[in-house]
matplotlib code that plots the C-alpha trace (Angstrom):
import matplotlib.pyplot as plt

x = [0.0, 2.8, 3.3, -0.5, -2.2, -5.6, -7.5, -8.0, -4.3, -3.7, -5.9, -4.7, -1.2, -2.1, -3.8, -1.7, 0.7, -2.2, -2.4, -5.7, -7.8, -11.1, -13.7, -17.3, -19.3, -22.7, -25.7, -24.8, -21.1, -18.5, -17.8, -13.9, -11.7, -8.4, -6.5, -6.7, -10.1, -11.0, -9.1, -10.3, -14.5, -14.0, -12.8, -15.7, -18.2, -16.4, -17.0, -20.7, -20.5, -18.9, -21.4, -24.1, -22.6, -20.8, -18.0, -14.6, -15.8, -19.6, -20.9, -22.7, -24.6, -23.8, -26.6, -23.6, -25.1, -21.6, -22.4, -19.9, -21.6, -21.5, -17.8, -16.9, -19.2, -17.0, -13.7, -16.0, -16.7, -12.8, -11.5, -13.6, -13.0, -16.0, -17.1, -18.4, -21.3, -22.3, -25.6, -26.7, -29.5, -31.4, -30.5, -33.8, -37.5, -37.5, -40.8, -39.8, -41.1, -39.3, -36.1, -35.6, -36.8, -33.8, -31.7, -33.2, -32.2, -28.7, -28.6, -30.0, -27.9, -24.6, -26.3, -25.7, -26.1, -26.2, -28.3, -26.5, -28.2, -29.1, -32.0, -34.1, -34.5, -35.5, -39.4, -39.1, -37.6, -39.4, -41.1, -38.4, -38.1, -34.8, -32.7, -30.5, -30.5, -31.5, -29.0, -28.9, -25.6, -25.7, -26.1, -23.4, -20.7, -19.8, -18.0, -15.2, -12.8, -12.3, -9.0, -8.6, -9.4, -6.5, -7.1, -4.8, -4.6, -6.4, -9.5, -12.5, -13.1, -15.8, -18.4, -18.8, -22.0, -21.8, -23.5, -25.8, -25.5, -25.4, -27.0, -28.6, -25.8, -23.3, -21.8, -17.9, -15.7, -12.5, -10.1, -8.0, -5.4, -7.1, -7.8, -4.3, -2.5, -5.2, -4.9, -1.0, -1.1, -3.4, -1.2, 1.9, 0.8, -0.5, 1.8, -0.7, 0.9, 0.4, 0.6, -2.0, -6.0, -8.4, -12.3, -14.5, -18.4, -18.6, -20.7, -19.3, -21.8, -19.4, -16.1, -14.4, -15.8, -15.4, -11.9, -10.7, -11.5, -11.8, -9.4, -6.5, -6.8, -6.7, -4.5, -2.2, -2.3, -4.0, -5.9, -9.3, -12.9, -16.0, -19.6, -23.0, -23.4, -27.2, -25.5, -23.2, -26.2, -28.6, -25.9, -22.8, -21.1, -20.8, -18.1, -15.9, -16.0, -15.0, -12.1, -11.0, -11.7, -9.7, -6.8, -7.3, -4.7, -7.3, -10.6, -12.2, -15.9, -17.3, -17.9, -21.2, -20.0, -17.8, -20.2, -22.1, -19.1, -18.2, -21.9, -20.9, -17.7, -19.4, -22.2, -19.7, -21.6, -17.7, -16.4, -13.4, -12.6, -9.3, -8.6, -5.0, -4.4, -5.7, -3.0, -5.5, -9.3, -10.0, -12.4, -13.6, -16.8, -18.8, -17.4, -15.3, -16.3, -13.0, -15.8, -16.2, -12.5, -11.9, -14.7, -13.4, -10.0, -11.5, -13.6, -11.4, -8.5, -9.7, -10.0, -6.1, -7.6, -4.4, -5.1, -3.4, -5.2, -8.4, -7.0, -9.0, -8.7, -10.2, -11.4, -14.0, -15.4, -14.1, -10.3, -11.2, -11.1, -8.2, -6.9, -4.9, -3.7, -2.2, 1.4, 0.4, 1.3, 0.8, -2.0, -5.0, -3.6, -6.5, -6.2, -8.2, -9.4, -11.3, -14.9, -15.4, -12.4, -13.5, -16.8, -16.6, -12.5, -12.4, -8.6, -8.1, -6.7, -5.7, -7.2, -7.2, -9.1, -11.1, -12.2, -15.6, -15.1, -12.9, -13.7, -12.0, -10.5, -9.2, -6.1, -6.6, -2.9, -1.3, -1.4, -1.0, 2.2, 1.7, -1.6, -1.0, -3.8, -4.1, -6.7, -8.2, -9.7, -13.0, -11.3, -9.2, -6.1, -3.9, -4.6, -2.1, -1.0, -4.1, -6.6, -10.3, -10.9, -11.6, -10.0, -8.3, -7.0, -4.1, -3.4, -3.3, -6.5, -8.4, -12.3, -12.3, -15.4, -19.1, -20.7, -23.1, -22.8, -20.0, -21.3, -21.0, -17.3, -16.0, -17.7, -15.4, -12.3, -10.3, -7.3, -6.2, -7.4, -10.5, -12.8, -14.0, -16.6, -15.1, -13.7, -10.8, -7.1, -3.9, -1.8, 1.6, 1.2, -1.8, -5.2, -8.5, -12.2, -14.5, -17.2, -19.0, -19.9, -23.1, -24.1, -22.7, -25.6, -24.7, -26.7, -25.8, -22.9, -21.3, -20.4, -22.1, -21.0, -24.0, -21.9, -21.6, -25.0, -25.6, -23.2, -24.3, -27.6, -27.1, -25.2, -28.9, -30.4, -33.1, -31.7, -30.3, -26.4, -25.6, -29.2, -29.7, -29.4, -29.2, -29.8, -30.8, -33.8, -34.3, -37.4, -39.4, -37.1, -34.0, -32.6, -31.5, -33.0, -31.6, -33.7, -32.8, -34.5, -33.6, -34.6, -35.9, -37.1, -39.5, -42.9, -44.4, -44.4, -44.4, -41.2, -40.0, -41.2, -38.8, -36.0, -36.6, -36.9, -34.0, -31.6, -33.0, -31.3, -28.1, -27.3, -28.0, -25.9, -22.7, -22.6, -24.5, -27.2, -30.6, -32.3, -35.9, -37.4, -36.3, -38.3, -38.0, -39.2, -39.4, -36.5, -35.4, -37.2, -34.5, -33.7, -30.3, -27.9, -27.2, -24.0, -26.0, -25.0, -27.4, -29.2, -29.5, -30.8, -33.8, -34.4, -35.0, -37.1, -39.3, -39.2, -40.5, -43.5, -44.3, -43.7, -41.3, -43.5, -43.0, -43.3, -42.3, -42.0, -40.0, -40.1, -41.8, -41.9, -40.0, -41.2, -38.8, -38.9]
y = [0.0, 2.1, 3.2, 3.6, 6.6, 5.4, 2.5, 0.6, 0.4, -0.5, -3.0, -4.3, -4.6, -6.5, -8.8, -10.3, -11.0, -13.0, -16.3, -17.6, -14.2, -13.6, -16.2, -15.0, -17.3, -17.9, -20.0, -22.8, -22.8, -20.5, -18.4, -18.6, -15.2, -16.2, -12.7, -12.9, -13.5, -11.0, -8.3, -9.1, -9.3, -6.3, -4.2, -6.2, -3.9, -1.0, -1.2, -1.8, 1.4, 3.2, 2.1, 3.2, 7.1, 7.1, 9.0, 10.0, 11.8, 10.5, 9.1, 5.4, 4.6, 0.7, -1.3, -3.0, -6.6, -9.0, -11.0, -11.6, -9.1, -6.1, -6.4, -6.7, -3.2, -1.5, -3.0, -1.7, 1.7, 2.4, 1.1, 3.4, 6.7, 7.1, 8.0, 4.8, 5.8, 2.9, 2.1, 0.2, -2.8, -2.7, -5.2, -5.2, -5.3, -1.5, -0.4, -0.6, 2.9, 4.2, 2.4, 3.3, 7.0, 7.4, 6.1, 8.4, 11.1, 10.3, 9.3, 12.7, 14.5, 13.4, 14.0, 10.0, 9.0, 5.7, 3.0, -0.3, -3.1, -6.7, -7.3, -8.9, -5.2, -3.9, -4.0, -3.0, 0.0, 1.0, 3.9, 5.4, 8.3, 11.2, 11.6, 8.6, 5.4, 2.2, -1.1, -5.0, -5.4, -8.5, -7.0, -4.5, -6.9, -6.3, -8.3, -6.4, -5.2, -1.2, 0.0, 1.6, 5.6, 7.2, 8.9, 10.9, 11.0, 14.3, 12.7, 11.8, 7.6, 7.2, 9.2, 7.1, 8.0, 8.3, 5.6, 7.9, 6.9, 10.7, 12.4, 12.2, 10.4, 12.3, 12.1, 12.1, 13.0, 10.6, 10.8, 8.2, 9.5, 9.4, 5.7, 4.6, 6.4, 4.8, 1.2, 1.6, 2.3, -0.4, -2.8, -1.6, -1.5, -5.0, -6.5, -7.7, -9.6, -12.6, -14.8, -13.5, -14.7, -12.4, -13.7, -10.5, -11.0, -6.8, -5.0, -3.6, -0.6, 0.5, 1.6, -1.3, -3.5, -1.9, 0.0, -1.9, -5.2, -5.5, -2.3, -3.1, -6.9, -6.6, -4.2, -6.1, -9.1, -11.3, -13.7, -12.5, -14.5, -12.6, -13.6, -11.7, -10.2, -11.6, -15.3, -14.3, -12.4, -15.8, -18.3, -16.2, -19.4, -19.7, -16.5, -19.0, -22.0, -19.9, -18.5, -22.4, -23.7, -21.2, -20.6, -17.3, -14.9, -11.6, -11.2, -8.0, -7.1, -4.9, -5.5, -7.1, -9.7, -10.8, -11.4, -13.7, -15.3, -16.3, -17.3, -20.1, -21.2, -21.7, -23.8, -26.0, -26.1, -25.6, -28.9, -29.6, -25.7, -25.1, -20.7, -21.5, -20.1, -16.3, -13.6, -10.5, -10.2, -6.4, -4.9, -1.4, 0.3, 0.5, 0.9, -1.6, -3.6, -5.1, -7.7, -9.0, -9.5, -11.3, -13.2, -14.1, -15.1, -17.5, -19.1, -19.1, -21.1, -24.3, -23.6, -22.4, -18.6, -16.7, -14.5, -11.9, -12.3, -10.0, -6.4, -3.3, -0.8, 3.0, 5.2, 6.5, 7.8, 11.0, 10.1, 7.1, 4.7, 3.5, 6.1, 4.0, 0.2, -1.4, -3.4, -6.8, -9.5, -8.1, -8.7, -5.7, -3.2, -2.3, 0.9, 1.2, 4.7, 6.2, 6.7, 10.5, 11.7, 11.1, 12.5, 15.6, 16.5, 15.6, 13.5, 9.7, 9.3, 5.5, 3.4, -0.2, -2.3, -3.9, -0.4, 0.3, 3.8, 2.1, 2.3, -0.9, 1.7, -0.7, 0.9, 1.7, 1.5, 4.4, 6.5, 4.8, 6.1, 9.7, 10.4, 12.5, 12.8, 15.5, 15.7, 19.3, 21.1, 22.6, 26.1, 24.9, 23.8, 21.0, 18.7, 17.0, 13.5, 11.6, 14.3, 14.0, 15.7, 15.8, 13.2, 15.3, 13.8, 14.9, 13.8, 12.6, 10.9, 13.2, 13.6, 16.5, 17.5, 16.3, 16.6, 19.7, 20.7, 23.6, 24.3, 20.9, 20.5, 24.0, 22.1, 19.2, 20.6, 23.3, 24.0, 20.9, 18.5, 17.0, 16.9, 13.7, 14.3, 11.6, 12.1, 10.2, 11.1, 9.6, 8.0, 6.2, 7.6, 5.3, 6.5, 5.8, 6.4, 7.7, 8.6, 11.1, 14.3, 14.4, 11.5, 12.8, 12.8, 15.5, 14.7, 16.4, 17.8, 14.6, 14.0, 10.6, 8.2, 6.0, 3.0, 2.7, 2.8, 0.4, -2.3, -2.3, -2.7, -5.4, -7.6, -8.1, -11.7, -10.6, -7.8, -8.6, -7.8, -4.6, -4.1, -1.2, 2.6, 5.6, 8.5, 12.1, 14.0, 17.7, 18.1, 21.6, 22.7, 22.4, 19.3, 16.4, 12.7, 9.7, 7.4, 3.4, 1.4, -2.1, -5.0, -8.3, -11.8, -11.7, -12.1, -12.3, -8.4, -9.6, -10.8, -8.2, -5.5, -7.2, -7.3, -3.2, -2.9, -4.9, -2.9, 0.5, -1.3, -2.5, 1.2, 3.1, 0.8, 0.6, 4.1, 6.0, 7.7, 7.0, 5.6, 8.0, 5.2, 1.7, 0.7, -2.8, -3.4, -6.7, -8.1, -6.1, -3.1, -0.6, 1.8, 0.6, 2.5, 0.2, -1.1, -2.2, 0.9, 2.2, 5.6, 6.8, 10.1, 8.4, 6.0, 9.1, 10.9, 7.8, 8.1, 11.6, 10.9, 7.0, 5.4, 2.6, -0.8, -1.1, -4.3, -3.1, 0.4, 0.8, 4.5, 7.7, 9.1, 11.8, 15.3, 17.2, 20.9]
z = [0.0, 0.7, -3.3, -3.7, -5.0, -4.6, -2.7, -5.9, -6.1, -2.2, -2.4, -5.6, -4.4, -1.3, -3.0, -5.8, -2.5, -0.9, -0.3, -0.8, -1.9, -0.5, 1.1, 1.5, 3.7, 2.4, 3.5, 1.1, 1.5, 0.4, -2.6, -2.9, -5.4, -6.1, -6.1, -10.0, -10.2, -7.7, -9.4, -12.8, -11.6, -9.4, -12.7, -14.8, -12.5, -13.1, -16.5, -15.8, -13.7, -16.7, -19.1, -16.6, -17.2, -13.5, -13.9, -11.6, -8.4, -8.9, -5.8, -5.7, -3.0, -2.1, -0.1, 1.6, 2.0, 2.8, -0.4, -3.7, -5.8, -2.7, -2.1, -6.0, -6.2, -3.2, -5.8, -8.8, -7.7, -6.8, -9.6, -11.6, -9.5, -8.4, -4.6, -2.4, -0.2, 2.1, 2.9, 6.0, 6.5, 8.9, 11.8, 13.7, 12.8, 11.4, 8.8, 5.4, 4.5, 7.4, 6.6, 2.6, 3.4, 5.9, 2.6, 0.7, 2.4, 2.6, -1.1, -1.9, 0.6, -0.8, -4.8, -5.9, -9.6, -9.0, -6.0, -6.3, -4.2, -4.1, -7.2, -4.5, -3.0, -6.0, -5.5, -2.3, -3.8, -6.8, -5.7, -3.6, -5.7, -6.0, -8.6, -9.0, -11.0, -9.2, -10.4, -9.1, -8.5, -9.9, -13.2, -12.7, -14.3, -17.8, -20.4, -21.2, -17.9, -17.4, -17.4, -13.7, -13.4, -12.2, -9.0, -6.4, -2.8, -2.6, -4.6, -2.5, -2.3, 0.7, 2.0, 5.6, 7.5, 11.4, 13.4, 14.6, 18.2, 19.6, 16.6, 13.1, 10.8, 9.1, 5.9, 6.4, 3.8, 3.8, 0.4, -0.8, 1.3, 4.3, 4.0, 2.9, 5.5, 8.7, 6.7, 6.7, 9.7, 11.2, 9.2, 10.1, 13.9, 13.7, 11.5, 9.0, 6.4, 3.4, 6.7, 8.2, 8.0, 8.9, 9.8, 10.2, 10.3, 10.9, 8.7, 5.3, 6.3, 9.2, 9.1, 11.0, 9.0, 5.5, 6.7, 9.7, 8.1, 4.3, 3.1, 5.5, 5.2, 1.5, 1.0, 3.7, 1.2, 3.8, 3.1, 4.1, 5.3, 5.4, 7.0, 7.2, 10.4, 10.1, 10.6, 13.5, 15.1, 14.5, 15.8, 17.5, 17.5, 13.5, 14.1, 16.6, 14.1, 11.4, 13.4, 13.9, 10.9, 8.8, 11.2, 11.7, 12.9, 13.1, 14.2, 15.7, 16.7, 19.3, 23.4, 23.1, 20.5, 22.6, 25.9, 23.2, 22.2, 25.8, 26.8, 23.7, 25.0, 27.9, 26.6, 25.5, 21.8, 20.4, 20.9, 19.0, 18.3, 18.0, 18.9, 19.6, 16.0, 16.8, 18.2, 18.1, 18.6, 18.3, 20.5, 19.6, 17.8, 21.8, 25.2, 26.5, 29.6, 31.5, 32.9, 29.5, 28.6, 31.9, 30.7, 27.2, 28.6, 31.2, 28.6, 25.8, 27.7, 27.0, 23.6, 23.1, 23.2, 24.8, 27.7, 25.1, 22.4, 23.5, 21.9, 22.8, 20.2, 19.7, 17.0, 14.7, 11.5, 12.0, 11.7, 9.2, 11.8, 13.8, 16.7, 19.3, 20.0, 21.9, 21.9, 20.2, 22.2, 25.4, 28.0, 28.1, 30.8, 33.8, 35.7, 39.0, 39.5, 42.2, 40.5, 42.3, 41.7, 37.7, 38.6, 40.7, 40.3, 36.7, 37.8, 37.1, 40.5, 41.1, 43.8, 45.2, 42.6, 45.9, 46.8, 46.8, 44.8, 41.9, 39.0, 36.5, 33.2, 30.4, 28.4, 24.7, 23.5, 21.7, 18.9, 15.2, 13.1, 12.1, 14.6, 17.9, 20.5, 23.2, 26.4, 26.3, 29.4, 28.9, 28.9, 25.9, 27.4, 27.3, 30.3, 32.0, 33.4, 34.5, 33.9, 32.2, 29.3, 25.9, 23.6, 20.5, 17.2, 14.7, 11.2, 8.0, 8.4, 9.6, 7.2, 5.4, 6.5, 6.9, 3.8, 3.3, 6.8, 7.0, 11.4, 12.2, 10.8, 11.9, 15.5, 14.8, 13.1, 15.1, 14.1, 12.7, 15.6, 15.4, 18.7, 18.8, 21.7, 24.0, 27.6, 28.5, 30.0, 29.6, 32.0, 30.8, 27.1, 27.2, 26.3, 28.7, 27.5, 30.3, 28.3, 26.1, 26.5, 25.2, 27.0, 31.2, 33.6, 36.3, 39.5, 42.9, 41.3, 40.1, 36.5, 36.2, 32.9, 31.4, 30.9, 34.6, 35.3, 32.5, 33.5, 37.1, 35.3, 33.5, 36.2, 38.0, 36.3, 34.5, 32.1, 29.1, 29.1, 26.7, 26.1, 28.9, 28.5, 30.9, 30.4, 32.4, 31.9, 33.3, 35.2, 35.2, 37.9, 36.5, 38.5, 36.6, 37.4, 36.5, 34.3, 33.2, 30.2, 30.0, 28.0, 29.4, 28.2, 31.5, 30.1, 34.2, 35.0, 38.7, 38.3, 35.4, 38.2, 40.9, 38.3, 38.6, 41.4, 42.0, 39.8, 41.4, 45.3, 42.9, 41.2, 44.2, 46.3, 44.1, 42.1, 44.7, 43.5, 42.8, 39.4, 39.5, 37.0, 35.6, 33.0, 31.5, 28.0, 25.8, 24.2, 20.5, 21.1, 22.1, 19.5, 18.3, 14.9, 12.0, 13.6, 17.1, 19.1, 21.8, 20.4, 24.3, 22.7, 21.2, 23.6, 26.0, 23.6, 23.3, 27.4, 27.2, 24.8, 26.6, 23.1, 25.2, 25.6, 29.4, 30.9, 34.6, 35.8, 39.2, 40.4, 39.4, 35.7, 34.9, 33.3, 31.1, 31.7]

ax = plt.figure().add_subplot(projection="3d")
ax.plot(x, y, z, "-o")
ax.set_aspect("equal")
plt.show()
């Protein structure tokens, strides 16, 4: 990659050095490109692109499916010099109307020419209206291969929607040069190479999976395995036996993928699964729990997983992808901090891990080759060793920009760093996530963190792990309350109101103050982004106008000012 103008040519180069290509997993076995053969369909689409009038700099939105025909597009488009603009599925029971409208939008917002998706979409999309031309993939291939547009480094290649976790999804700008510098980087970091396998079941939607996963891998000349994210959320364990059966060497997916995964190992449904072959599962896209990677180790041992295997990794959208890692090859460092002093002195100040004011931080690693990050006071200022502030981001891979929305990226992009939003601190050179800004709950004067809250949540039986959100809500007198949706599989709402009531005793026992409502709903019905984040701000706006299906209430409702 490191002679690459463009990613068609990164990617290219990594693949004639790879070993066995690119295996898709597919319901009835596996669809297996040699690195020729890859190479030679992915530039048979760009001529279909060509001959559909999609010229350099055109943008094509992609319905990112992780089928044959989806990834050969994403080749397609690049090779072509045209703009990819991913487009996500929808993971849980979402309407129709609602769902392609919210496509519409972005498809309009970044002007596409061209909607690629599956042809079994197509009627389901006939009447979506805007100015762009609607294509099967499948019929994208043309007889005769393109030669390759030439683009620069300067030239946009991705337009990479936010999740949409804290806000409505943004369109970032990221130009070839962006990506080849953050997948250089990753590979450099990890030491990706021909040797390498790489098993990702992340969706091609979201910048780990498309970036993190597919870009890098290729372009590292791995040898690279894809699956659905449907199949690994139907039957987690499929992910595991992949990682066995193809002797993989990479593997990444976020927290809650990885709480599954050890509920299987535990099971002992993976009998005969051999992990011994893995050196780095990366853990990013969603706060990390320490819990969970305790968790994973314990499980995985008898499996040959390596308690340094579990890798906990940070970035986003906004600087492509990758931020910090860790040393490969070395065990997840912890640092116990004293909870308040986070919360009311804004200082990481370390503590006995058996105290009852410790807080369990898990490090994030260091900054990538040619990044720098900085912790900023609120007054602007540089903080210093072991103080909370916000997490700032320098470099070549920084977005240019969100697309058609000049406030938001002045907001984001001061004077060449971006501010990502997060709280952390460093301690060590190491970076530490707190939390976000938008999300902090301030009651009595303490700074409270929603993931907190959350995981005490989710310890009480009865609430399904990573499936609980906090949030505050301002009543008419200005005082913040403290508010808890969870989701249960309790269909008795005797029982689901003692599971409340139960996690109201647990909260204000271990973090100290107390929850005004819990509110338990049915399993699937929390408001969730494409890639499975929580979307706390709309799960408190469906609070605030009683849209949430309650199957227990515990407390007293809250009204906003």
């Amino acid at each position: 990659m490191r002679k690459a103008s463009n990613v068609w040519e990164g990617i290219v180069s990594g693949v004639e050095r790879s070993r066995r290509g690119l295996i898709i997993l597919e319901e009835d076995g596996e669809r297996v490109f040699s690195p020729r053969e890859l190479v030679r369909e992915a530039l048979r689409v760009a001529a279909g692109l060509a001959g559909l009038g999609v010229r350099p700099g055109d943008r094509v939105g992609i319905m990112a499916q992780t089928t044959p025909h989806a990834v050969l597009t994403f080749l397609g488009c690049w090779a072509a010099g045209a703009v990819a603009v991913p487009l996500p599925l929808p993971m849980r029971a979402v309407e129709p109307s609602s769902f392609m409208e919210q496509s519409r939008r972005r498809l309009e917002k970044v002007g596409a020419e061209v909607l690629a998706l599956p042809g079994a979409f197509l009627p389901l999309v006939s009447d979506l209206g805007g100015g762009f031309r609607l294509v099967a993939m499948e019929d994208l291939p043309a007889g005769e291969e393109a030669s390759p547009v030439p683009r620069g480094k300067g030239d946009v290649a991705l337009i990479q929607f936010t999740s949409g976790s804290t806000s409505e999804p943004r369109g970032v700008i990221l130009t070839h040069g962006n990506i080849l510098a953050n997948a250089r980087a990753i590979a450099e970091k990890v030491g990706a190479c021909p040797r390498d396998t790489v098993v990702s079941w992340m969706p091609l939607y979201h910048d780990m999976g498309l970036i993190g996963f597919m870009i890098t891998a290729l372009g590292a000349g791995c040898s690279l395995v894809l699956m659905s994210p449907q199949r690994f959320v139907a039957d987690p364990s499929l992910w595991l036996r992949a990682c066995g059966e193809y002797r993989a060497t990479i593997t990444g997916g976020p927290n809650f993928a990885y709480a599954l995964s050890t509920r299987v190992l535990r099971s002992g449904g993976l009998e005969g699964t051999d992990l011994s072959s893995l050196r780095l599962a990366l853990n990013g896209a969603e706060p990390i729990d320490p819990q969970v990677l305790d968790d994973l180790v314990e499980a995985g041992a008898g499996y040959g997983l390596g308690p340094e295997v579990p890798y906990p990794v940070y970035g986003l959208a906004e600087a492509t992808l990758a931020v910090t890692f860790p040393e490969p090859g070395t065990v997840y460092r912890k640092d116990h901090v004293s909870r308040r002093g986070i919360e009311e002195r804004k200082e990481a100040v370390p503590c006995p891990p058996d105290s009852a004011d410790a807080r369990c931080m898990v490090s994030l690693g260091r900054p990538l080759r040619g990044l720098e990050v900085r912790i900023v006071r609120e007054d602007g200022t540089t903080a210093g060793e072991r103080e909370v502030g916000e997490v700032c981001v320098r470099g070549p891979s920084l977005m240019q920009g969100y697309w058609g929305d000049a406030a938001a990226t002045a907001e984001a992009l001061r004077g060449g760093w971006l501010h990502t939003g997060d709280l952390g601190y460093l301690a060590g050179g190491d970076l530490f996530l707190v939390g976000r800004i938008k999300d902090m709950v301030i009651i009595g004067g303490r700074n409270l963190f929603p993931e907190d809250v959350e995981r005490c949540a989710e310890r009480v039986e009865g609430v399904r792990k990573g499936n609980a959100v906090a949030f505050g809500v301002t009543t008419r007198r200005g005082r913040e309350r403290l508010v808890l949706v969870g989701e249960t599989r309790l269909s008795c709402p005797q029982a689901a109101l003692e599971t409340a009531r139960a996690v109201s005793s647990l909260v204000r026992e271990e973090i100290g103050v107390p929850v005004r409502e819990v509110v338990l709903v049915p399993a699937g019905t929390l408001p969730k982004t494409s890639s499975g984040k929580k979307r706390r701000f709309l799960c408190r706006e469906l609070y605030l106008s009683e849209k949430l299906q309650a199957i227990a209430r515990s407390g007293a409702p809250v009204m906003a000012n």
